[in-house]
VOPAGU-2260 file (C-alpha; in pm, 1 decimal, decimal comma):
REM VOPAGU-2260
SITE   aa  ch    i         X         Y         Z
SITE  UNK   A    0     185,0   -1075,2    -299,1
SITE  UNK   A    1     -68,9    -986,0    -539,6
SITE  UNK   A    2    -347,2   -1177,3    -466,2
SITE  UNK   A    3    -497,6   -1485,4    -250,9
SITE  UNK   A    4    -359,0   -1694,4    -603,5
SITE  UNK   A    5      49,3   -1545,5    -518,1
SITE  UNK   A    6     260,4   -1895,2    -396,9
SITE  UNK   A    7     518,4   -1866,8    -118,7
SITE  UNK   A    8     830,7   -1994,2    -282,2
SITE  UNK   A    9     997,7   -2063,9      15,1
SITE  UNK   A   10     924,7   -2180,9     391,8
SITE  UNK   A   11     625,7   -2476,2     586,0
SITE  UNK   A   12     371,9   -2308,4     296,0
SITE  UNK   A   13     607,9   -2391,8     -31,8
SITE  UNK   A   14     416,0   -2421,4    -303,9
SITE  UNK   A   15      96,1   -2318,5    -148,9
SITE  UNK   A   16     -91,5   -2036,0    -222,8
SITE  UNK   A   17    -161,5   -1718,1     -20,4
SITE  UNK   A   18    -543,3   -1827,2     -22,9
SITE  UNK   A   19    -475,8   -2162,5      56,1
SITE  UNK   A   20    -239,9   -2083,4     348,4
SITE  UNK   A   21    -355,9   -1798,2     523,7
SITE  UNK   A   22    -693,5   -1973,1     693,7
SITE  UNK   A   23    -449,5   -2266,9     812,1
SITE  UNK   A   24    -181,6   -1977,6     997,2
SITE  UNK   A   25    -166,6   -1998,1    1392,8
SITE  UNK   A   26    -167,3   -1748,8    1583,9
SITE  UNK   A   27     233,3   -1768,5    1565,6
SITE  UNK   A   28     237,3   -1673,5    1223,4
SITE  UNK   A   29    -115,4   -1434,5    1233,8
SITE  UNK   A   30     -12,5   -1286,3    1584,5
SITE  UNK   A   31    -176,8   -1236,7    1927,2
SITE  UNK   A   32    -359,8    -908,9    1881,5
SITE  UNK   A   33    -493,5    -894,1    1561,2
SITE  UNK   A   34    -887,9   -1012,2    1454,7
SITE  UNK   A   35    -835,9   -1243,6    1225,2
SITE  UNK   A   36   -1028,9   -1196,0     855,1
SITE  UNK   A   37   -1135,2   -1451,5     628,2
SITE  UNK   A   38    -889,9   -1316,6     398,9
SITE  UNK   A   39    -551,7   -1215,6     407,7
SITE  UNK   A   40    -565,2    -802,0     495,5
SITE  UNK   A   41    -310,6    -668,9     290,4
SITE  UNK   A   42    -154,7    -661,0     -86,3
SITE  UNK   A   43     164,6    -599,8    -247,4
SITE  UNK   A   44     210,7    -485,5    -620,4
SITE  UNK   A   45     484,9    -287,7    -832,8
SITE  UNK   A   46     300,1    -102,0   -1088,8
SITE  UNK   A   47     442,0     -20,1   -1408,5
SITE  UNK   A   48     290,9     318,7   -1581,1
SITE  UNK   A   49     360,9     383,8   -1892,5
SITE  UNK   A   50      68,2     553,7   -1960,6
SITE  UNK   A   51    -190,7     691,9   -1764,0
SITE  UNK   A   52    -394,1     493,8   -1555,7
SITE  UNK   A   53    -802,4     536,7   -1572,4
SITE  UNK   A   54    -926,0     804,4   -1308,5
SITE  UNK   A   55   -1139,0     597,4   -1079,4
SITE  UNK   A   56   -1218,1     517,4    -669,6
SITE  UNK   A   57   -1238,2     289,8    -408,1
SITE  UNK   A   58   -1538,6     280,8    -195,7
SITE  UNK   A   59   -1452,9     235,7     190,3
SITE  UNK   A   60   -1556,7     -57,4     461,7
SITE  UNK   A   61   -1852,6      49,2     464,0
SITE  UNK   A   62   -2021,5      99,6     160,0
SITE  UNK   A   63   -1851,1    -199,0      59,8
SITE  UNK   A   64   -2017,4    -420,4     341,4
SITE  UNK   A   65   -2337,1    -269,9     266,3
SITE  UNK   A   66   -2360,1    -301,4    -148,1
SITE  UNK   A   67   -2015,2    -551,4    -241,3
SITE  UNK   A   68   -2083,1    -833,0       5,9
SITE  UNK   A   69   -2028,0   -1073,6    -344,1
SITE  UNK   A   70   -1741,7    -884,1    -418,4
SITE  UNK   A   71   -1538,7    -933,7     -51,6
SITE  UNK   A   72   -1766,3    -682,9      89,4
SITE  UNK   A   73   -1404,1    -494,7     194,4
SITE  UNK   A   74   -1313,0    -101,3     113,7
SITE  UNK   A   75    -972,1     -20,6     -25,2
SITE  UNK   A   76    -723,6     214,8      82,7
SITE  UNK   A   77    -400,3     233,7     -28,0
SITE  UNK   A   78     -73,3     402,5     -92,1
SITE  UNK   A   79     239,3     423,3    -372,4
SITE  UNK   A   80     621,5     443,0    -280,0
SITE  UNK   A   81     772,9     582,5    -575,0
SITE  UNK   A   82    1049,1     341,9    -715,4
SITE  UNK   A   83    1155,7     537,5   -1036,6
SITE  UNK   A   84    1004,7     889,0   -1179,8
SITE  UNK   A   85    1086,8    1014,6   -1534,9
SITE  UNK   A   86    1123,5    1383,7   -1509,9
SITE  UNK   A   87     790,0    1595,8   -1482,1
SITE  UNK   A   88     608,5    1255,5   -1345,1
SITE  UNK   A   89     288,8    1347,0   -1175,4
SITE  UNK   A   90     -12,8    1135,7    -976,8
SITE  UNK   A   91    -361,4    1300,6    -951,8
SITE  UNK   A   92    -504,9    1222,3    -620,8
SITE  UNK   A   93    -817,2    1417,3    -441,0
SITE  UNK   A   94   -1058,2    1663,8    -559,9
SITE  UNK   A   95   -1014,1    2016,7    -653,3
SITE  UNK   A   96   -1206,0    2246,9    -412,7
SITE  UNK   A   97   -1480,4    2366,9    -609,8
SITE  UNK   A   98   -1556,1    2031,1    -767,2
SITE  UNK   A   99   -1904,1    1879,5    -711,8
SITE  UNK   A  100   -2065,0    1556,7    -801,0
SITE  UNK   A  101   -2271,4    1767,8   -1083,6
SITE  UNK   A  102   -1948,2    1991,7   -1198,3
SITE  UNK   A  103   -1772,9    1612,8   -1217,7
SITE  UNK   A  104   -2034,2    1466,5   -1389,0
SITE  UNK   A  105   -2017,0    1700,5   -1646,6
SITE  UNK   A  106   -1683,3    1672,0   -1631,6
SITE  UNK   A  107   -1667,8    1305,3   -1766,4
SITE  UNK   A  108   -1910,4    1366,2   -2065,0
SITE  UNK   A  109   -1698,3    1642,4   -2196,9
SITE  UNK   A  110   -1359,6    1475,9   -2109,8
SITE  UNK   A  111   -1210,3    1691,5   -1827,9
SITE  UNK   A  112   -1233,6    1503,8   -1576,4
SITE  UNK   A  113    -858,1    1563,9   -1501,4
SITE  UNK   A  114    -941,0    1949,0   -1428,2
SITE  UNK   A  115   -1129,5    1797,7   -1123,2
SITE  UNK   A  116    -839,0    1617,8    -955,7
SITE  UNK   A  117    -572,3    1781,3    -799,3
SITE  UNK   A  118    -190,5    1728,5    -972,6
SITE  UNK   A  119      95,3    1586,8    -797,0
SITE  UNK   A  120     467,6    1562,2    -909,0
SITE  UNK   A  121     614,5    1302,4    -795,5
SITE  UNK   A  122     961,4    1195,7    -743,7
SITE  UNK   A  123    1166,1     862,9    -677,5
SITE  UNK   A  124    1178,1     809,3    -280,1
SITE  UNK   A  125     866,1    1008,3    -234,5
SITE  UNK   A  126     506,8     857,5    -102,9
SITE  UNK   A  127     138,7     906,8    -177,1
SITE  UNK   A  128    -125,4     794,2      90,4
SITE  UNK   A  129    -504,0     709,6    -112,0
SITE  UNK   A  130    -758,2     649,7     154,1
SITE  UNK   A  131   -1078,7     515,4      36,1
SITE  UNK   A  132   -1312,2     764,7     -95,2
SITE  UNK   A  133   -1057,3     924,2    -305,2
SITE  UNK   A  134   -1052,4    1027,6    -656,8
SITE  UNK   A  135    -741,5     901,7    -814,1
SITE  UNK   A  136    -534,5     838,9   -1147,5
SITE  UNK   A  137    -173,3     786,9   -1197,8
SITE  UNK   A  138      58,7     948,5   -1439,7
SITE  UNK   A  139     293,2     805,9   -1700,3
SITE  UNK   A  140     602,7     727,7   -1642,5
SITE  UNK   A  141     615,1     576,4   -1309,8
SITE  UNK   A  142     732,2     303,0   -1114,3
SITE  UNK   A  143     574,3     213,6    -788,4
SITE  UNK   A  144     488,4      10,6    -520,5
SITE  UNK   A  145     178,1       0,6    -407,7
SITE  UNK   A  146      69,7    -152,6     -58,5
SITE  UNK   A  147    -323,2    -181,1       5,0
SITE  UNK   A  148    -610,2    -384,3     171,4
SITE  UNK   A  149    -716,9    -676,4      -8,7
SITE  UNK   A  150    -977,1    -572,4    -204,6
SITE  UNK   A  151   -1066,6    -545,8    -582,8
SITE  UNK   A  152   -1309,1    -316,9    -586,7
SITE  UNK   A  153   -1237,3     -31,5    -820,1
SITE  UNK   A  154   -1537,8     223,5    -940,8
SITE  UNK   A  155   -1397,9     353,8   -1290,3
SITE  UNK   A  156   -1513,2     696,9   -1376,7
SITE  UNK   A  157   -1294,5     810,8   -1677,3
SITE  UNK   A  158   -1067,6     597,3   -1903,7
SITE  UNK   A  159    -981,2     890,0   -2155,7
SITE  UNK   A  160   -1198,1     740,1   -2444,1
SITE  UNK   A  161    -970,1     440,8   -2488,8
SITE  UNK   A  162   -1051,6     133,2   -2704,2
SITE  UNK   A  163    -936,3    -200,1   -2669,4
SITE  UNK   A  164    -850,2    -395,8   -3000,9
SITE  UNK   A  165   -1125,7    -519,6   -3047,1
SITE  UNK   A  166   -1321,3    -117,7   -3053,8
SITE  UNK   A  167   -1487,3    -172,2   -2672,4
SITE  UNK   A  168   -1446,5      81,2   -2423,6
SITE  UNK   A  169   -1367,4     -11,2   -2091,7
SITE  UNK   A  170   -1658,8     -46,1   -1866,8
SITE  UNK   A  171   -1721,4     271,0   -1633,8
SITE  UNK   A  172   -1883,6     289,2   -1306,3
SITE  UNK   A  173   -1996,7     616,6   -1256,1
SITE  UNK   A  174   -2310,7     644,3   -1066,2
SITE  UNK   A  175   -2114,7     398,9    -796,3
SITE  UNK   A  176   -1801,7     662,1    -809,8
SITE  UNK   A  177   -2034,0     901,2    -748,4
SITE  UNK   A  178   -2186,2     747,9    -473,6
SITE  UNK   A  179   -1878,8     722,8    -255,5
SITE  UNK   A  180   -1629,6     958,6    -419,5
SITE  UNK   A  181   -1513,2    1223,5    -141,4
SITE  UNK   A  182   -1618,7    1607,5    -191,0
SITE  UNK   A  183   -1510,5    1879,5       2,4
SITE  UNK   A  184   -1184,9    1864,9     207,7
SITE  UNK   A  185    -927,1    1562,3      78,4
SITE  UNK   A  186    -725,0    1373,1     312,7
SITE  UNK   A  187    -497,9    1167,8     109,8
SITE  UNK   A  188    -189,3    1281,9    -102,4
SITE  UNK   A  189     177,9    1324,4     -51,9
SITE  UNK   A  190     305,1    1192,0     260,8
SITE  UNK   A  191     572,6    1341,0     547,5
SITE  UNK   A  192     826,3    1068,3     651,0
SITE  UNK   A  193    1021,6    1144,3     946,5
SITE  UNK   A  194    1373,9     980,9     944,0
SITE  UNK   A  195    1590,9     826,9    1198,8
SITE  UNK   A  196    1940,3     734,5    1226,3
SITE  UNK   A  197    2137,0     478,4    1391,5
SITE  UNK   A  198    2495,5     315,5    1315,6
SITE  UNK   A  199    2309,2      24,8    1141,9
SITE  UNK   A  200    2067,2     173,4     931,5
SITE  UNK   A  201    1838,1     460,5     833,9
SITE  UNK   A  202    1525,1     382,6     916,4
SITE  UNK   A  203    1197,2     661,4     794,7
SITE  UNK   A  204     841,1     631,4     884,2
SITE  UNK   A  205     571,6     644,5     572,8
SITE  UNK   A  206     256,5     642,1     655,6
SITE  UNK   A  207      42,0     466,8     943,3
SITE  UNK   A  208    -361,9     429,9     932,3
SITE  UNK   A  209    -576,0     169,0    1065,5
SITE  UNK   A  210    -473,7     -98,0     783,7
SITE  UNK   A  211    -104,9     -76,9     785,8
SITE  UNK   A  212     170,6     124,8     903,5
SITE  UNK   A  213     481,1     136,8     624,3
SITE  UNK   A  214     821,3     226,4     711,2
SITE  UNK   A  215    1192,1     242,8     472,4
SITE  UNK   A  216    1471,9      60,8     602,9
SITE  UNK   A  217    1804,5     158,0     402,0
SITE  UNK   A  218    2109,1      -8,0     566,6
SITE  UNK   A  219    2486,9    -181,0     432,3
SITE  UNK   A  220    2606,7    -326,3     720,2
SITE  UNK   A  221    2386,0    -627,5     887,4
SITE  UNK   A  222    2088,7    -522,2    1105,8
SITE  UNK   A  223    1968,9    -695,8    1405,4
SITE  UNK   A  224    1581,9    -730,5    1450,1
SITE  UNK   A  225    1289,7    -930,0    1576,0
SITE  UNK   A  226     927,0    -952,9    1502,7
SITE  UNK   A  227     635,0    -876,2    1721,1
SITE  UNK   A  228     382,0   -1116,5    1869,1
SITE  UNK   A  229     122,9    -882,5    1843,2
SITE  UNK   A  230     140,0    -923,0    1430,0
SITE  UNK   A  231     315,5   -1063,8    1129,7
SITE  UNK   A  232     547,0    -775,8     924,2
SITE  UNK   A  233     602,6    -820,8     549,0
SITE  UNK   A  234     927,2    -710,6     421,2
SITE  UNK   A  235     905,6    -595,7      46,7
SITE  UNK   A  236    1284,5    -597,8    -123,9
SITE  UNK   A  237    1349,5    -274,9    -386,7
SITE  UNK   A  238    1730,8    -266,2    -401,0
SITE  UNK   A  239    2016,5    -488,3    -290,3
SITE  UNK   A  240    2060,1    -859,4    -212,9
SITE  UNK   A  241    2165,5   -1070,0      60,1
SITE  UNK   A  242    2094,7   -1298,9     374,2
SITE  UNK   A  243    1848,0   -1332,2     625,1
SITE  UNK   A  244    1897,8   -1520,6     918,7
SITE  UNK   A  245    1675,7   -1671,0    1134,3
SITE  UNK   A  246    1691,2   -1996,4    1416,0
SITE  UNK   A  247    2077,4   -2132,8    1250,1
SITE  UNK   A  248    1825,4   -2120,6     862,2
SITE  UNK   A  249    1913,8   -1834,8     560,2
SITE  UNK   A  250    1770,9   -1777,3     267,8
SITE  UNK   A  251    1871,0   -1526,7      -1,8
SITE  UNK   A  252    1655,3   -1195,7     -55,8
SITE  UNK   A  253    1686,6    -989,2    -422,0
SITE  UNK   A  254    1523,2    -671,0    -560,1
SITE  UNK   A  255    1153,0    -669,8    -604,1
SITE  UNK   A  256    1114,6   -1004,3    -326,1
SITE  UNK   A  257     834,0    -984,3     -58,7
SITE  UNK   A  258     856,1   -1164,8     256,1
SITE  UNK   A  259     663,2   -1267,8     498,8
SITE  UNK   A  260     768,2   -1234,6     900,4
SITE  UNK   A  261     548,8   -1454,7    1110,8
SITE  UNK   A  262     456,9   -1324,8    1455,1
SITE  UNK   A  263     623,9   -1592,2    1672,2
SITE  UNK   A  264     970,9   -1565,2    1439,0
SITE  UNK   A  265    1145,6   -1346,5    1703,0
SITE  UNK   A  266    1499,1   -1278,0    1659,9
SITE  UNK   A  267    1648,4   -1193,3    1298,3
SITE  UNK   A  268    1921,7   -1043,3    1089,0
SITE  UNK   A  269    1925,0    -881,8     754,9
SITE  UNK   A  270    2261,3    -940,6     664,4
SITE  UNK   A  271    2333,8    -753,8     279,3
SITE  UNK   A  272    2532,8    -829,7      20,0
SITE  UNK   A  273    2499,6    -506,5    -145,4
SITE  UNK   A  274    2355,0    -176,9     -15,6
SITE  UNK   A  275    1984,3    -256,3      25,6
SITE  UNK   A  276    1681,5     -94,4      94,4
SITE  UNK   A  277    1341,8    -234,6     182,3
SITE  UNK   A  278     973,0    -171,7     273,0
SITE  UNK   A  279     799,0    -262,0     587,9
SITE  UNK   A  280     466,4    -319,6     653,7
SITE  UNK   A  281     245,8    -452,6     889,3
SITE  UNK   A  282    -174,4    -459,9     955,0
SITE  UNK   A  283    -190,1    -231,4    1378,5
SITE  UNK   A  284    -439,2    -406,1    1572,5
SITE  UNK   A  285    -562,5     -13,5    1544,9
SITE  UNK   A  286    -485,9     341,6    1481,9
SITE  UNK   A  287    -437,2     395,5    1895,8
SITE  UNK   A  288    -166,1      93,7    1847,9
SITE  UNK   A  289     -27,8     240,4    1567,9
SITE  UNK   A  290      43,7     556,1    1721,0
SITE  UNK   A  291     160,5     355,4    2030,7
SITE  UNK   A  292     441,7     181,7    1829,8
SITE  UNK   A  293     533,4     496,4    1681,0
SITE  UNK   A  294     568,8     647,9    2062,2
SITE  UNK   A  295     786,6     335,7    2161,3
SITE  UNK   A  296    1035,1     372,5    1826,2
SITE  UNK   A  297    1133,9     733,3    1954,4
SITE  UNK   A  298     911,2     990,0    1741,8
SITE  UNK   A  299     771,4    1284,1    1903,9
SITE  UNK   A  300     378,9    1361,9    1911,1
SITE  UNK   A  301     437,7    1605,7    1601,9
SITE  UNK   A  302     578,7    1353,3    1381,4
SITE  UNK   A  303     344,8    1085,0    1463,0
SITE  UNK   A  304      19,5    1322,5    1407,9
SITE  UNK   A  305     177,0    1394,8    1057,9
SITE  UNK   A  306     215,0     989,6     965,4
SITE  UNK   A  307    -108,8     864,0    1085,9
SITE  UNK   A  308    -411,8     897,6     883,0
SITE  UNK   A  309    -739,3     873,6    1004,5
């Protein structure tokens, strides 16, 4: 789910495209309580590093609806479940203390602009929030999957002097990252999942903000479960295969899938063939709903302040 141009393979939208479908949705598949966009809110990629990314940010909602009206006019925040992690793996998210928009400027002419960010090691199972604002790269050597708002917008600040074959750089945006790049105290980086245990699965709590709240389902027996009319879910597949089951219908999931729950499906079972585990994510209606649904699933006050980012 990539983009307004990804087709559903499967389902009344076969062969359609997530642009072409999403304006035509009811409010069965959308759900009741949330404000409907002219495009679809959320994106799904697995992003292969083997080499380091270019150090760049996203500006937020509002700068974007201010100066990137032609460009969707939407912010982008985001975050990365680690799939796989070579040894020593690292992301670089948020500023260092001390840095400045001048000491960063300077930064990029000499080629430092690493020295700015602040270094993360990363391992396999482990989570990194990236709210708007937020100077970012990511390391080699990484597999991940990466859940954000729709949006394109990326201000490139440092690409490490690389050429393409042709002896171009890549284009930078700096005085744009400078514009909106956060200084002072950072608020993304690694998350704190709080697990919880039942006989059918183990279920742990990512990250919640006011564009989606992600969760890890783990399970090898079937699981029971229904959707909410208050929103659609999307259920992105990283290990296992098997069934779900729906109305008397099935279909098959495998590794790397993403799926789309509408609103109105109600009950379901995930029903694997092999020990599977899963993302799940969903667009609140807001931050107070998100912590509401957290309250209803059993987590204390402490562990929801923890996942939710504002």
């Amino acid at each position: 789910m990539t983009g307004n141009e990804s087709r559903f393979a499967n389902g009344p939208f076969k062969g359609q495209t997530l642009g072409q479908a999403w304006p035509a949705m009811t409010p069965e598949w959308v759900g009741t309580a949330f404000a409907r966009d002219p495009l679809f809110p959320l994106l799904v990629k697995f992003i292969f590093a083997d080499e380091k990314l270019s150090v760049q940010v996203h500006p937020d909602d509002s700068y974007a609806a201010e100066h990137e009206q032609a460009a969707g006019g939407r912010g982008k925040t985001e975050m990365w479940y680690a799939l796989r992690a070579r040894p020593g793996a690292e992301v670089l998210v948020g500023l260092r203390a001390e840095a400045t928009a001048e000491s960063f400027r300077r930064a990029i002419a000499d080629g430092t602009a690493e020295n700015c960010l602040l270094h993360v090691p990363l391992s396999q199972g482990e989570a990194i929030f990236v709210p708007a604002r937020t100077a970012h790269t990511i390391g080699s050597g990484l597999v991940l999957c990466e859940i954000q708002q729709q949006s394109d917008l990326t201000y490139r600040v440092y690409d490490y002097n690389r050429r393409d074959a042709q002896g171009r750089a890549r284009e930078l945006h700096i005085e744009k990252a400078l514009a909106v790049m956060r200084f002072g105290p950072q608020k993304g980086g690694k998350t704190k999942p709080v697990a919880m245990k039942n006989s059918a699965m183990t279920k742990t709590f990512i990250a919640a903000c006011r564009y989606f709240l992600t969760e890890k389902w783990e399970f090898t027996e079937p699981v029971a479960a229904a959707s909410s009319n208050e929103h659609f879910e999307i259920l992105i597949t990283l290990e296992g295969n098997g069934e779900i089951s729906f109305g008397g219908a099935r279909v098959e999931y495998g590794p790397a899938q993403t799926w789309l729950i509408p609103a109105g499906l109600g009950k379901f079972e995930l029903r694997p063939h092999a020990p599977t585990s899963l993302l799940r994510t969903y667009p609140p209606a807001s931050v107070d709903a998100a912590r509401r649904e957290l309250a209803a699933a059993g987590l204390k006050e402490t562990e929801i302040s923890r996942l939710v980012h504002t």
